[in-house]
TIRO-26705 format. One record per residue (C-alpha): y negated, z negated, x. Coordinates in steps of 0.5 Angstrom, whole numbers, plus 500, padded with zeros to 3 digits. Each point is the difference from the previous one (the first is absolute). Last residue first. Layout:
<recs>
YZX ...
</recs>
This chain:
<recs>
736820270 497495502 495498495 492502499 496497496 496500493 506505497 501506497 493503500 499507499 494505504 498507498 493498497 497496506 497505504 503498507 507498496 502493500 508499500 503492499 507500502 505496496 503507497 500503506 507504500 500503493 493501498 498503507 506504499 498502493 492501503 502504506 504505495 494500495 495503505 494495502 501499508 502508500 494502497 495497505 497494496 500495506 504495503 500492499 505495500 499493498 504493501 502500507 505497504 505504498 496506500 501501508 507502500 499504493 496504502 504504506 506503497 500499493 492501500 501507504 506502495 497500495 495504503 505505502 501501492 493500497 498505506 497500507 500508503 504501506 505494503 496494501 498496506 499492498 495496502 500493498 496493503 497499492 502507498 500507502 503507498 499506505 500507498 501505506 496507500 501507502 497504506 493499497 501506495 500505506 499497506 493500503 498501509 493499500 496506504 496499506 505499506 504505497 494505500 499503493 493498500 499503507 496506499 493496501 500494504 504493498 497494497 506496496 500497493 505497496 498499493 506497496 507502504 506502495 505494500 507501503 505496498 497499494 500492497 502499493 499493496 503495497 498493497 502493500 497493499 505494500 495495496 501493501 494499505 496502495 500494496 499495506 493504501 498499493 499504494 495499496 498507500 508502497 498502494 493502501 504505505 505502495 495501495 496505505 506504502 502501493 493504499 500504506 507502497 497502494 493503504 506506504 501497507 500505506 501497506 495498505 497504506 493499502 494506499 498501509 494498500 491504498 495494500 496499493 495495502 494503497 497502506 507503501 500504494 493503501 502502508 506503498 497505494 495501506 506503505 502504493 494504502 494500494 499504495 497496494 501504493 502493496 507501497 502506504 497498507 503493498 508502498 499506506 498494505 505495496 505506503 499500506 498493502 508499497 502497493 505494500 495495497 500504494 495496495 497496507 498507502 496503494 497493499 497499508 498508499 496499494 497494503 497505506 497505495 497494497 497498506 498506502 503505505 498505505 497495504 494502504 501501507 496495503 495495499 496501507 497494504 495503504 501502507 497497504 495502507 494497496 492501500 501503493 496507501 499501507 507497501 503506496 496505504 502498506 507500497 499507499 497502504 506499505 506502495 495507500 501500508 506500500 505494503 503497506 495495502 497503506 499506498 498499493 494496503 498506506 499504493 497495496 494500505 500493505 494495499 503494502 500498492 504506499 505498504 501492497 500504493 506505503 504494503 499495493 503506496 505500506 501494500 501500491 505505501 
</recs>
């Protein structure tokens, strides 16, 4: 743009009309008196620096945008521009509610997953861990952990895409093969080194059995055991055969509130 403006002004010094200079450079001859026009009148070929498109928005308005969305973290663009049209009468695309909520600092991810906890159980945990923050490293060292959990044989795909023409969405090579209910599912319980297979759905029974099994080989030369609050775990059947076959067995629950200590150490057993 800015050559061609010189172009049209070297032109027109030469002496040629409006006319033969719109044909040489390619333009109208309105774009040429045009120019000529704005250098007679600035002595410049430049643009001036332009302010833009106003904003639709105040700072105050933008304010309450960052409130509305730090309030409800969840909320989409769409809805928190229906929320602030409705609040504050500004109408605006949801692409400018994003470009507000990034110049802030606030980025849409993906919401992480964590277990859900009730604020008792929230509450026991943080005792047990200023319980137990002086521990050292030689002190952890003599927990057996253990958990247990459940594995679909054939998990659904998340967010798979492919590029395919119009009329073949329902091509094999642009479709992704599902199983009902995720072809079923296997649990599994594992501890220190220990991974075992279990037969359907784990109960206070089968668990039992799991930490006579294959438990109690490792816990000889360990003080603690910890596993978590699943129902199974803090069931009055493995409470009585825990009581019964480990009474020298120091247990620690993860929350610290279902645990009991029958011993400072561990013995053969």
């Amino acid at each position: 743009m800015q050559e061609t403006r010189l172009k049209i002004q070297i032109l027109s010094e030469e002496g040629y009309s409006c006319c033969q200079i719109a044909r040489k450079c390619r333009c109208s001859p309105s774009a040429v008196g045009y120019t000529l026009q704005k250098y007679k009148r600035t002595n410049r070929l430049e643009d001036k620096p332009r302010s833009g498109r106003p904003r639709v928005s105040s700072a105050r308005n933008d304010h309450i945008l960052i409130l509305m969305c730090r309030e409800n973290l969840p909320m989409t663009s769409q809805e928190l521009q229906q929320q602030w049209s409705n609040q504050t009468g500004v109408q605006c695309s949801t692409r400018t509610v994003c470009g507000r909520l990034l110049d802030h600092g606030l980025r849409s991810y993906k919401a992480a997953k964590k277990p859900l906890i009730n604020e008792r159980q929230r509450l026991a945990r943080r005792r047990w861990a200023q319980a137990h923050k002086n521990w050292t490293a030689r002190n952890w060292k003599k927990i057996l952990w253990s958990d247990e959990s459940s594995f679909q044989l054939y998990p659904p795909p998340d967010n798979v895409r492919v590029r395919r023409r119009p009329g073949q969405a329902l091509s094999p090579a642009c479709t992704v093969p599902t199983v009902k209910h995720g072809g079923g599912s296997i649990m599994v319980w594992g501890g220190m080194s220990h991974l075992t297979v279990c037969d359907g759905t784990l109960n206070s029974a089968k668990y039992c059995a799991i930490l006579k099994t294959h438990m109690l080989p490792s816990a000889l030369a360990l003080f603690l055991f910890q596993q978590d609050n699943d129902p199974c775990h803090t069931s009055r059947a493995r409470r009585t055969w825990l009581q019964e076959l480990f009474d020298l067995i120091n247990f620690v629950g993860r929350n610290g509130k279902n645990c009991t200590k029958t011993a400072k150490y561990i013995q053969n057993c």
